[in-house]
Structures are given as structure tokens and as C-alpha cells.
N, C-alpha and C positions, 0 to 999 in steps of 0.2 A: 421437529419443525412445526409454527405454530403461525396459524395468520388468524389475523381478527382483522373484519370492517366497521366503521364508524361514522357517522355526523356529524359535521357541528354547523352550527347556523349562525353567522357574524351580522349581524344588525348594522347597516352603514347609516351613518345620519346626512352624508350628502358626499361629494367628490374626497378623497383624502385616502389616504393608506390608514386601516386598523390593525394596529400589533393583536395577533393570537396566539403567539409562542405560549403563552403560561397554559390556555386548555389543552393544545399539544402533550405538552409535559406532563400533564395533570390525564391525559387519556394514558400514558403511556406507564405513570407509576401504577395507577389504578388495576392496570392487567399484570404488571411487574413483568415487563417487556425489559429484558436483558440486550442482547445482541442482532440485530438484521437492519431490513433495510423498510423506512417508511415514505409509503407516496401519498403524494396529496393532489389531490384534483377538483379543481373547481367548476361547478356545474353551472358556468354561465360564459355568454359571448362580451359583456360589458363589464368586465371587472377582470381583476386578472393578481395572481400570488408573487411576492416575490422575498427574496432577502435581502436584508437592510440593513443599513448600520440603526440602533436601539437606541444610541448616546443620545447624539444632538439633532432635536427637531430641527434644527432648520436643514437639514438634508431631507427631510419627506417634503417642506414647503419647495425646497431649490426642484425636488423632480418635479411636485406638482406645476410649476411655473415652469420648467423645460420641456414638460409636455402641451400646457398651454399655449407655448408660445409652435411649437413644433404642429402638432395638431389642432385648429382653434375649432372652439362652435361657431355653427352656425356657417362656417366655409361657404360660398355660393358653388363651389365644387360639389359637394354632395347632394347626391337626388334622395335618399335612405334619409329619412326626415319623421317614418310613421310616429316615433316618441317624442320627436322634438328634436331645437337642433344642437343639444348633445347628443344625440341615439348613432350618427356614423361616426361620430370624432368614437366615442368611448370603442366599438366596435376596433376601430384602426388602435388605439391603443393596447387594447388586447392583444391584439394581432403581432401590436411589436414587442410583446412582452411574454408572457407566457400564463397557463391556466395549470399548470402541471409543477410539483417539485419534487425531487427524491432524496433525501436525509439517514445518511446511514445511523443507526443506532452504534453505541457500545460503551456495556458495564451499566445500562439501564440510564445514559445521557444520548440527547441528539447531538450528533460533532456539528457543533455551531462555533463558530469562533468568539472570539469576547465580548464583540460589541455589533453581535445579528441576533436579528430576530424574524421570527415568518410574519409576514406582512398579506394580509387582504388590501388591494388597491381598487377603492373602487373609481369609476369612469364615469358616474354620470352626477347629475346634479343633485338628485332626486333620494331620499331615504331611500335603501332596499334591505331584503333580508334574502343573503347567497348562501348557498350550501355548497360545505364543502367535504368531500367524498377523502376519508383516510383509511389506506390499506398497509397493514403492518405483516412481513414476512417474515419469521428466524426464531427468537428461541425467548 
């Protein structure tokens, strides 16, 4: 049984989903990581992981715009304002989404279906650079 921990750091240039499936892949030949299971964890409250369809953009623009319209900046509801008024929308988005995935490996492929990929989603307006925390279990 064999675990390795790792890095990776996705540079967001403003609000939007970034596909990172390929450095995944590319951590994962590099150790020649066979069989188990990989978690990824995201070391923030304003951005948040998810899986996607990979095809067609306009499934990242339809979420970006279903969450827009679902949670808006700027809301007069929110008092959490210190970064501005994306800082509680992106928060609540998180919240309804997740920071965490787990991806079983096997025969040295993640089981993704045809048309996913791992997605960083970020929440706010603003460039950021998010770390995200990958722990591989198995063989």
C-alpha cells in the first residue's frame, strides 16, 4: 500500500470554472499510481471543485449564470461584505457545492466518464491563486 501527498496551485483569472483534469493525470503517471483511491481537497471557503461535462462550454457559462442569478452580489441581505460584495455570495456558493472529491483510480486511469473533467470553480470576481491538497491511497 502506497500514499503520496501533493499540490497544485490553479491560478483563476476572475469568476469561472478552470479544468485541471490534465495536472491530475500528469501527477498521477509521474508516481505510476496503478489502483486506489484519490481525494482532493480544496484549501479555501470561496471557490469550490467539482465534475463537469468537458464538451461544451456553454454548460460552465449556463452554471455560471444559474448561480448568478441563484445567489447575486451585492444582495442587501448580506452583512459579510469585508472583501466586497462578492466575499458572502462566493462563500454561500461554496457552501452549496463542495471543497472535497474522491476519484477512484484503476490500471493507472481516473474512472471519469467521457465527457468529465475536475473543475476548480472559482466564486469571486477577483484573480486568485487556490491550493489544492491531493492525497493518493493504493498501489
Amino acid at each position: 500500500m502506497r500514499q503520496a501527498f501533493h499540490e497544485l496551485v490553479i491560478a483563476t483569472r476572475r469568476r469561472g470554472l478552470v479544468e485541471f483534469t490534465g495536472a491530475v493525470e500528469q501527477w498521477i503517471a509521474e508516481n505510476q499510481f496503478r489502483d486506489g483511491l484519490l481525494t482532493l481537497h480544496l484549501r479555501h471557503t470561496s471557490a469550490s471543485l467539482l465534475i463537469q461535462e468537458n464538451a461544451d462550454p456553454d454548460v460552465r457559462r449556463d452554471l455560471d449564470a444559474f448561480f448568478a442569478r441563484l445567489v447575486r452580489d451585492g444582495d442587501p441581505l448580506f452583512i459579510h461584505t469585508a472583501e466586497g460584495e462578492d466575499d458572502m455570495p462566493a462563500h454561500i456558493r461554496t457552501a452549496l457545492t463542495s471543497v472535497n472529491l474522491s476519484l477512484p483510480l484503476h490500471a493507472g486511469q481516473l474512472a471519469l466518464g467521457t465527457w468529465q473533467g475536475i473543475y476548480l470553480w472559482e466564486h469571486r470576481t477577483q484573480p486568485h491563486r487556490r491550493q489544492i491538497a491531493l492525497h493518493f491511497i493504493g498501489e
